[in-house]
C-alpha positions as CSV (number, residue, x, y, z in Angstrom):
1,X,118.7,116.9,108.8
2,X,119.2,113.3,109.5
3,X,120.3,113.5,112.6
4,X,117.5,115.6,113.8
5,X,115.1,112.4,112.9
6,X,116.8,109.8,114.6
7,X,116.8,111.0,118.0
8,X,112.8,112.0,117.0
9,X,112.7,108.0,116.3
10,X,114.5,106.9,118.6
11,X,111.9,108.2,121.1
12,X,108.9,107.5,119.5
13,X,110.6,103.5,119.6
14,X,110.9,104.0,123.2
15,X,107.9,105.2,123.7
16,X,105.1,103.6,121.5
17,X,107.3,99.6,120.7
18,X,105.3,98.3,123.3
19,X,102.3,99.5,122.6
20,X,102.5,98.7,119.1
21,X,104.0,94.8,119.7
22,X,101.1,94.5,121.8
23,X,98.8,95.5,118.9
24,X,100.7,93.6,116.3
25,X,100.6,90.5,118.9
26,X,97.1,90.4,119.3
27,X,96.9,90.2,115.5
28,X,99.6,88.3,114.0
29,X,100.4,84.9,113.6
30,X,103.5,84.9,115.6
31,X,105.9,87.3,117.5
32,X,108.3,87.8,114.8
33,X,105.2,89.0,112.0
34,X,104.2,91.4,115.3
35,X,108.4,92.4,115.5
36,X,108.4,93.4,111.4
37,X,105.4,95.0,111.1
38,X,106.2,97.0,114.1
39,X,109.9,97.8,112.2
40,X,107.6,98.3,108.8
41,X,106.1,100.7,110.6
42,X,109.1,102.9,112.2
43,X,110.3,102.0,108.5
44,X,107.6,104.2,107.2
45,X,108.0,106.6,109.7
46,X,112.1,107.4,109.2
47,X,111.1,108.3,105.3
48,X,107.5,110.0,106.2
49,X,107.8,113.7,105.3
50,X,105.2,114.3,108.2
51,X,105.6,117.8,110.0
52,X,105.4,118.1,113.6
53,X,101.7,116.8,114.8
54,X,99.1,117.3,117.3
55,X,98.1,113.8,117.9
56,X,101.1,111.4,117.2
57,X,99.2,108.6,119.1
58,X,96.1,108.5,116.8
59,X,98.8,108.6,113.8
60,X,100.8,106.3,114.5
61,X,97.4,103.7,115.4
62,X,96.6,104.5,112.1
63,X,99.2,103.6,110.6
64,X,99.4,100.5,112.4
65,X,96.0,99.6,111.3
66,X,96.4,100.3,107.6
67,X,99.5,97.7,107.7
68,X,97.1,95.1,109.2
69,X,94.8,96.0,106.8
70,X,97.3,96.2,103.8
71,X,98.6,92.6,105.0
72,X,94.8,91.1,105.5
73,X,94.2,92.4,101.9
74,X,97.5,90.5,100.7
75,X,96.7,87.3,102.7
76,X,93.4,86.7,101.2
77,X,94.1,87.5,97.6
78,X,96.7,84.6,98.0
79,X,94.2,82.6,99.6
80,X,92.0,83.4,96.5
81,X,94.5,82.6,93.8
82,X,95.8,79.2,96.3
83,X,92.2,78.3,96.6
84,X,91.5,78.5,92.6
85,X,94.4,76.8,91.5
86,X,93.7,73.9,93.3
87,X,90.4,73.8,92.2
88,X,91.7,74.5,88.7
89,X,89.2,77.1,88.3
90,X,92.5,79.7,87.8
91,X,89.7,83.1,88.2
92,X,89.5,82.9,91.6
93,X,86.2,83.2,91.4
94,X,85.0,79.4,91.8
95,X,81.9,79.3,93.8
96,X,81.7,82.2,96.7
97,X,79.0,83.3,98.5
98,X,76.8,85.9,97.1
99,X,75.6,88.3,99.7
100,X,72.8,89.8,99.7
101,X,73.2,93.8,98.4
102,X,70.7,95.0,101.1
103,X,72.3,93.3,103.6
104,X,75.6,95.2,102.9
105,X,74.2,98.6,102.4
106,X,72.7,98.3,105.7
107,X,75.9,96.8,107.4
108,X,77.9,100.1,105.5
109,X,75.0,102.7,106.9
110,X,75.2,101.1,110.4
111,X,79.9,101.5,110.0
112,X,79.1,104.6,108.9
113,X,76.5,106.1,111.8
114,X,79.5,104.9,114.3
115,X,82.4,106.1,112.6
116,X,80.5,109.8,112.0
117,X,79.7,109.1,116.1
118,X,83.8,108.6,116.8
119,X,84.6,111.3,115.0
120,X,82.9,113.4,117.4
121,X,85.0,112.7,120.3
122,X,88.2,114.3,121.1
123,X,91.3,112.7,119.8
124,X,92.2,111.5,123.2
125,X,89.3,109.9,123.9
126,X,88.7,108.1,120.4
127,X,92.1,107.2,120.4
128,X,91.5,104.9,124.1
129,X,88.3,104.5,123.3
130,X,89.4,102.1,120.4
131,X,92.7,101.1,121.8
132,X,90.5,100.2,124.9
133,X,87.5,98.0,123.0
134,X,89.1,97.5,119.2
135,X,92.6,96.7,120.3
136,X,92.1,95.1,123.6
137,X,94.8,97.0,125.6
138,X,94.2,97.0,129.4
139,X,93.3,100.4,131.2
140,X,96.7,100.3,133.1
141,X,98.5,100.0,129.5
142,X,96.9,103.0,128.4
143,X,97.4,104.7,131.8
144,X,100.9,104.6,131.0
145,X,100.9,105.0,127.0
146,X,99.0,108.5,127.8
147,X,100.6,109.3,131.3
148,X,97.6,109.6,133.3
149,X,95.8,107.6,135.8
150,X,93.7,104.4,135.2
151,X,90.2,106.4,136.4
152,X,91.1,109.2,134.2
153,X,91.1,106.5,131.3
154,X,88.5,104.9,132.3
155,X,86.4,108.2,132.4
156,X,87.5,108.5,128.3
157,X,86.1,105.0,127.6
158,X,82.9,106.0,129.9
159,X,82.4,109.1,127.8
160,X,82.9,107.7,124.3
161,X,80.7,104.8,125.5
162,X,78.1,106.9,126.5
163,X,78.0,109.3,123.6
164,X,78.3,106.0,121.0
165,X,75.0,104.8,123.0
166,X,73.0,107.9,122.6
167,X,73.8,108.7,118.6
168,X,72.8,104.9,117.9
169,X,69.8,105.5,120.5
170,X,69.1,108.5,118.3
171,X,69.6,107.1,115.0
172,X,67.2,104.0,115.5
């Protein structure tokens, strides 16, 4: 059965380690943090029991995403703890900012209108919809990541653009 996977692999390298450095790139400190997480990821990938899927694009963006997020998350709890040890508080909790609950509920209402509004759209068009805006890929990069032409991506942003504006429209 292993053999069967890395051929699979191997192609999905081929095709998406571009795309993904780019991503990481954008992100990460340096080039090498953008070449591990991109191996972290194919990492993940080689021992995924995943069966065969509709939209590998969207999964394997998502992926990508929750590493960022996973390694955000790690950076600023060891900012935290750096940040209370040398202020010999040792908690972590020292003096931050309180925010105001109203504030946040409002801010998480707002996410959540948009995120219920891209969930709407076809896979496609989500998934270059927010490699286009979130991710800052170029329309040709994506022209050639989905295998169609630039106007037929930018018709996808267009449309997810144009529904996003009429559910906030709607909501307000």
């Amino acid at each position: 059965m292993r053999a069967a996977i890395e051929p699979d692999l191997r192609g999905l390298d081929r095709r998406y380690r571009p795309a993904l450095m780019a991503f990481f790139m954008r992100r990460a400190a340096s080039h090498s943090d953008a070449e591990d997480m991109t191996q972290e990821l194919f990492a993940k990938l080689a021992t995924a029991q995943v069966s065969p899927m509709d939209n590998a694009d969207a999964y394997i963006f998502q992926m990508a995403a929750n590493l960022l997020r996973d390694r955000g998350r790690r950076e600023r709890v060891r900012a935290n703890y750096r940040a209370s040890v040398h202020a010999g508080i040792g908690s972590g909790t020292g003096d931050l900012e309180s925010l105001d609950p109203a504030r946040v509920l409002l801010g998480r209402e707002s996410l959540g209108e948009v995120s219920d509004a891209l969930r709407e759209l076809p896979d496609r068009t989500r998934a270059i919809f927010l490699l286009f805006r979130l991710e800052g890929m170029k329309q040709s990069e994506l022209a050639a990541l989905y295998g169609v032409s630039v106007s037929a991506v930018q018709k996808h942003i267009f449309k997810a653009m144009t529904h996003l504006t009429r559910r906030v429209r709607a909501g307000e």
